[in-house]
TORRO-277786 format. One record per atom (N, C-alpha, C, O): x negated, y, z negated; residue in one letter. Coordinates in steps of 0.001 Angstrom, whole numbers, padded with zeros to 6 digits, always signed. Each point is the difference from the previous one (the first is absolute). Layout:
REM residues N
XYZA...
//
This chain:
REM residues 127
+004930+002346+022581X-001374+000096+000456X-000162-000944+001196X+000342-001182-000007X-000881+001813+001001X-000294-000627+001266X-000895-001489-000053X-000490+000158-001118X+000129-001061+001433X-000935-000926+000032X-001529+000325+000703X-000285+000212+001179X-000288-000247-001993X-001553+000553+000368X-000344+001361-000005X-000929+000408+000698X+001917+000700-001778X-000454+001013-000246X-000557+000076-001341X+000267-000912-000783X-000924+001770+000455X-000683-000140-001154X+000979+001143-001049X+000502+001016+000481X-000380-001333-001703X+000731+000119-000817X-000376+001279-000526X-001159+000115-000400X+002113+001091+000314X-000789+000739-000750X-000082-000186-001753X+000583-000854-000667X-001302+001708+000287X-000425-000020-001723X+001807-000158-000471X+001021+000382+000573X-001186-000921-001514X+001246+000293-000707X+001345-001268+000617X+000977-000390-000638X-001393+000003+002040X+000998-000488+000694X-000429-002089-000323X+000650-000955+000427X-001509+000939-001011X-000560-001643+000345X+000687-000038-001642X+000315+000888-000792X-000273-002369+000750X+000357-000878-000877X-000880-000694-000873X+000521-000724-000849X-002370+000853+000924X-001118-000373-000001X-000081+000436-001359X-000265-001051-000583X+000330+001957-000289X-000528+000536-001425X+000979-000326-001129X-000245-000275-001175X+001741+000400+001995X+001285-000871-000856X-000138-001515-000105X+000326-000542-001056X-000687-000020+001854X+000550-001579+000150X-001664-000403-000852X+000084-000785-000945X-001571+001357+001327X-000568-000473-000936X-000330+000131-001396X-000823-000670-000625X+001822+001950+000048X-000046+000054-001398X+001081-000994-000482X-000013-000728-000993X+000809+000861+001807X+001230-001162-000759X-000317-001348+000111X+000779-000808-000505X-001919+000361+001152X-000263-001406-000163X-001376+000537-001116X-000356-000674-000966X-000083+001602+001242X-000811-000342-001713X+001336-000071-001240X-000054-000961-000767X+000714+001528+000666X+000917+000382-000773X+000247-001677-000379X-000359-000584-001022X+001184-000038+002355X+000377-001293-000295X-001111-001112-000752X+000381-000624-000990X-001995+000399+001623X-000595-000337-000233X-000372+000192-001653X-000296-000956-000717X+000381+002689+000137X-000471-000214-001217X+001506-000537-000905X+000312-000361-001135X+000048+000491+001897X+001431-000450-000822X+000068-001982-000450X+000123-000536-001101X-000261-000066+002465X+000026-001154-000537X-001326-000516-000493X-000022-001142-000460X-001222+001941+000509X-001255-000308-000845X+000235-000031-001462X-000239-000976-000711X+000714+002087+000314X+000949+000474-001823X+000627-000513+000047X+001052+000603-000215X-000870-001979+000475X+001009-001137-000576X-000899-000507-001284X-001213-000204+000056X+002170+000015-001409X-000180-000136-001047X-001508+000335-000602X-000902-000733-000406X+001030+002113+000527X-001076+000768-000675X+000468+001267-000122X+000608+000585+000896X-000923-000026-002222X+000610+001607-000297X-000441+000421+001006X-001035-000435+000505X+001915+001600+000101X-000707+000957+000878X+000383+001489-001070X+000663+000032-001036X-001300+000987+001695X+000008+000911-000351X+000424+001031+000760X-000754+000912+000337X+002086-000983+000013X+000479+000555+000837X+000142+001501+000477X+000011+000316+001190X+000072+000369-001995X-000534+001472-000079X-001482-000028+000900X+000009+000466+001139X-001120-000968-001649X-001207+000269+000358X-000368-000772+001572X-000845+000389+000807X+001489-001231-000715X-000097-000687+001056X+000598+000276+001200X-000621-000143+001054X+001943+000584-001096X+000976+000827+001148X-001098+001548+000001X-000120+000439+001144X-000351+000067-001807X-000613+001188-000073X-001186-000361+001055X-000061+000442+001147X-000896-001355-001771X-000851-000581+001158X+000272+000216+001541X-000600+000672+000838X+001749-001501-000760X+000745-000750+001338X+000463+001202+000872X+000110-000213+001208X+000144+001324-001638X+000481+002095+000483X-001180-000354+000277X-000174-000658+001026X-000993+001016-001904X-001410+000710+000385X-000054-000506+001129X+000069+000744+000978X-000210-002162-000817X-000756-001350+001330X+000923+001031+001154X-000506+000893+000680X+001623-001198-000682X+001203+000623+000778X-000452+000894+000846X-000220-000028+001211X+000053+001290-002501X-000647+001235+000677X-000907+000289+001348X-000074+000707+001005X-000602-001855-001780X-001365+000007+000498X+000253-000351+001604X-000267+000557+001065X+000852-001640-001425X-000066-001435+001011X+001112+001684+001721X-000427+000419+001076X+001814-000121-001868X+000701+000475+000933X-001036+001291+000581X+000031-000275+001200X-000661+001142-001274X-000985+000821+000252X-001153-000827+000601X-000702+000629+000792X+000387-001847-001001X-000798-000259+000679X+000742-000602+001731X-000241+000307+001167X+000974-001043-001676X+000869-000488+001133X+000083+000741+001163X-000253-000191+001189X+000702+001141-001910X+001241+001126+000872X-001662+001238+000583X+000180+001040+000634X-000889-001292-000849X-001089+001123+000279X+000516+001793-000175X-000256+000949+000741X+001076-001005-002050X+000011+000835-000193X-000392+001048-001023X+000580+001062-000231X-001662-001548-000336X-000639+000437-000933X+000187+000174-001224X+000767-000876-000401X-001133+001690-000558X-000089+000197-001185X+001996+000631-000225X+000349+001152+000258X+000559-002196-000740X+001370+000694-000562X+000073+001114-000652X-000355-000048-001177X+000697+000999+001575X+000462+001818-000072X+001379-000772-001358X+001119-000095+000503X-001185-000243-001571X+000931+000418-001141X+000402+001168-000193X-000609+000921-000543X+002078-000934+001168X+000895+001034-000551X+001223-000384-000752X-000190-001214-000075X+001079+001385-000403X+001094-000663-000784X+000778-000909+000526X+000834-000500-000754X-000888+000063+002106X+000914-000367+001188X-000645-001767-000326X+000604-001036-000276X-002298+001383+000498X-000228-000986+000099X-000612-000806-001577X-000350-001179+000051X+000303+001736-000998X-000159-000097-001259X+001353-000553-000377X-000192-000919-000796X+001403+001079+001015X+001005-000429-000360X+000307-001421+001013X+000866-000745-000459X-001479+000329+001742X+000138-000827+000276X-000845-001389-000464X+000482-001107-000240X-002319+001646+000176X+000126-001182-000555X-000242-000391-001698X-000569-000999-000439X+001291+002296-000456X+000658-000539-001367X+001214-000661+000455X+000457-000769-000846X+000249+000845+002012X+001127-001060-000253X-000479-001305+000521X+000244-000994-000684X-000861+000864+001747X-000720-001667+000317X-000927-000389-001715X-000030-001160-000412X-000516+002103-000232X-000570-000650-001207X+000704+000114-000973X-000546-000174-001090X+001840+000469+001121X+000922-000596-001122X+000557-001443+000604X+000199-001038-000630X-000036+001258+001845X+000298-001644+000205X-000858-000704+000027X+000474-000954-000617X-001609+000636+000928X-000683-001006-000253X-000490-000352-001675X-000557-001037-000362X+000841+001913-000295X+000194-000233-001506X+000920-000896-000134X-000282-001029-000615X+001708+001230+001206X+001105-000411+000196X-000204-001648-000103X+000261-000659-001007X-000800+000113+002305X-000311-000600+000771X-001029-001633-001308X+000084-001194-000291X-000885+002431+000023X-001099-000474-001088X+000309-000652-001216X-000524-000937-000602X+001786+001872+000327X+000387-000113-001082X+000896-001502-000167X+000155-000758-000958X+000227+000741+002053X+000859-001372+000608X-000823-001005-000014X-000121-000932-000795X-000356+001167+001615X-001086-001301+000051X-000825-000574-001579X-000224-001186-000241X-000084+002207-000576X-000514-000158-001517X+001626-000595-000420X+000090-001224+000104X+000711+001677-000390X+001013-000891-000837X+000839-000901+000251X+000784-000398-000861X-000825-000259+002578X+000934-000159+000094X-000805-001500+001333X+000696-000469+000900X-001791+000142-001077X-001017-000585+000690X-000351-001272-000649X-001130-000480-000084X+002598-000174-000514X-000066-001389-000836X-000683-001084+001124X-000842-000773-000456X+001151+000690+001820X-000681-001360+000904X-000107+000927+001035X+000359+001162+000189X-001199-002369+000669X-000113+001016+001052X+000991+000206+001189X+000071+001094+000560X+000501-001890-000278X+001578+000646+000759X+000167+001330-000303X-000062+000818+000917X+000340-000329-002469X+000486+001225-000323X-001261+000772+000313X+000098+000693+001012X-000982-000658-001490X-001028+000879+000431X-000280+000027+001478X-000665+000968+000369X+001118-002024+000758X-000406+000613+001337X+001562+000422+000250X+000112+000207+001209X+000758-000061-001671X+001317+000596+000654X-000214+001404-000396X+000158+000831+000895X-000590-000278-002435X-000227+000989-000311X-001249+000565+000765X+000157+001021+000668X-001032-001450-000709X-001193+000815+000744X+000229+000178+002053X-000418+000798+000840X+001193-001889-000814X-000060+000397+001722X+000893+000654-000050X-000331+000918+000750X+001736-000589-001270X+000751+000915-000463X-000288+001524-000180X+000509+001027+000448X-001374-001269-001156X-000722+001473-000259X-000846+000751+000999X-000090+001225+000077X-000605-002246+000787X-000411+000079+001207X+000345+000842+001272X-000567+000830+000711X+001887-001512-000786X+000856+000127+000885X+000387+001341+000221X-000236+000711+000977X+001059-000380-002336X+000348+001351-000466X-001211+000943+000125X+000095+001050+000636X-001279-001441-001269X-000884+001252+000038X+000084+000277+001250X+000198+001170+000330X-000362-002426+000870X-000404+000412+001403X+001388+001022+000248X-000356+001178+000011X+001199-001276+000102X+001206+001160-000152X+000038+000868-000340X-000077+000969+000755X+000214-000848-002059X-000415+000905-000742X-000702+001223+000492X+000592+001071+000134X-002429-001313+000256X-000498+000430+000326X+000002+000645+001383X-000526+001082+000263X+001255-001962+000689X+000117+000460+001486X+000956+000789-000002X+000031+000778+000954X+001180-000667-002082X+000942+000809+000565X-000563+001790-000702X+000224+001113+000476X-001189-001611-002063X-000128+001664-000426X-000602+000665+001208X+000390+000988+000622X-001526-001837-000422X-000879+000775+001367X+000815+000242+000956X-000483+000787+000814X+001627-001171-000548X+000920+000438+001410X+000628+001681+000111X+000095+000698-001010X+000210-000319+002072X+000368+001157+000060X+001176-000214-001008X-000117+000820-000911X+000912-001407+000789X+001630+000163-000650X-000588-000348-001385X+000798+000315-000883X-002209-000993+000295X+000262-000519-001162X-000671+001578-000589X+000575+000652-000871X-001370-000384+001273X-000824+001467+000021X+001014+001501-000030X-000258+001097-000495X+001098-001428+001005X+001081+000952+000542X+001012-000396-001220X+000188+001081-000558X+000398-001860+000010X+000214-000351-001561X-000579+000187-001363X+000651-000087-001041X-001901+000346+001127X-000915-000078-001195X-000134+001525-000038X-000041+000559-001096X-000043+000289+002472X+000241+001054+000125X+001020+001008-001024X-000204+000833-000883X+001172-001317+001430X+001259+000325-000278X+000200-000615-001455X+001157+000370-000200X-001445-000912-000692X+000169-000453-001392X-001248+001562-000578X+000380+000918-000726X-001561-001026+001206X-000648+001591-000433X+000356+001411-000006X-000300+001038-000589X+001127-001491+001571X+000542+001791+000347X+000845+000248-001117X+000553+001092-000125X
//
């Protein structure tokens, strides 16, 4: 991308990088307190949803299996993620290695399903 062009939909980094710092954020907040990880990663999709459609000005997400299967796999990982942080969140060292960890990855994670090749994979596992 050129410097001082404007990004198209789909192409910015803006809807990934700020769910994964909520991600991180609720992560080292659920330091030593049950979380409920199922219900809470479920939450964190919805916000997602919301948040990447709003970002991206592209309106209301057209669910078809392509994209239904992408983000059940970002909300099995942040279960993942959750689930870590609930058992495994004895001090807080471990809980910020695990949660910026998780962070990290979601931001990945997420930038590569939305990519042509990660899209073009998820594809190809449906067919």
């Amino acid at each position: 991308m050129v410097m001082g062009s404007i990004p198209v939909a789909g192409q910015g980094s803006g809807p990934y990088m700020l769910i994964a710092f909520a991600v991180g954020f609720w992560g080292i907040w659920s330091a030593n307190r049950d979380m409920k990880s199922l219900s809470e990663s479920l939450v964190i999709i919805i916000i997602a949803i919301a948040t990447k459609a709003l970002m991206e000005w592209s309106g209301m997400p057209e669910f078809d299996s392509q994209l239904l299967t992408i983000w059940g796999l970002l909300y099995v990982y942040l279960v993942v993620i959750f689930e870590l942080v609930n058992r495994f969140s004895g001090s807080m060292a471990s809980n910020l290695i695990i949660s910026v960890g998780g962070a990290i990855g979601y931001f990945g994670l997420s930038r590569y399903l939305f990519s042509e090749a990660g899209m073009a994979m998820v594809k190809g596992w449906l067919a």
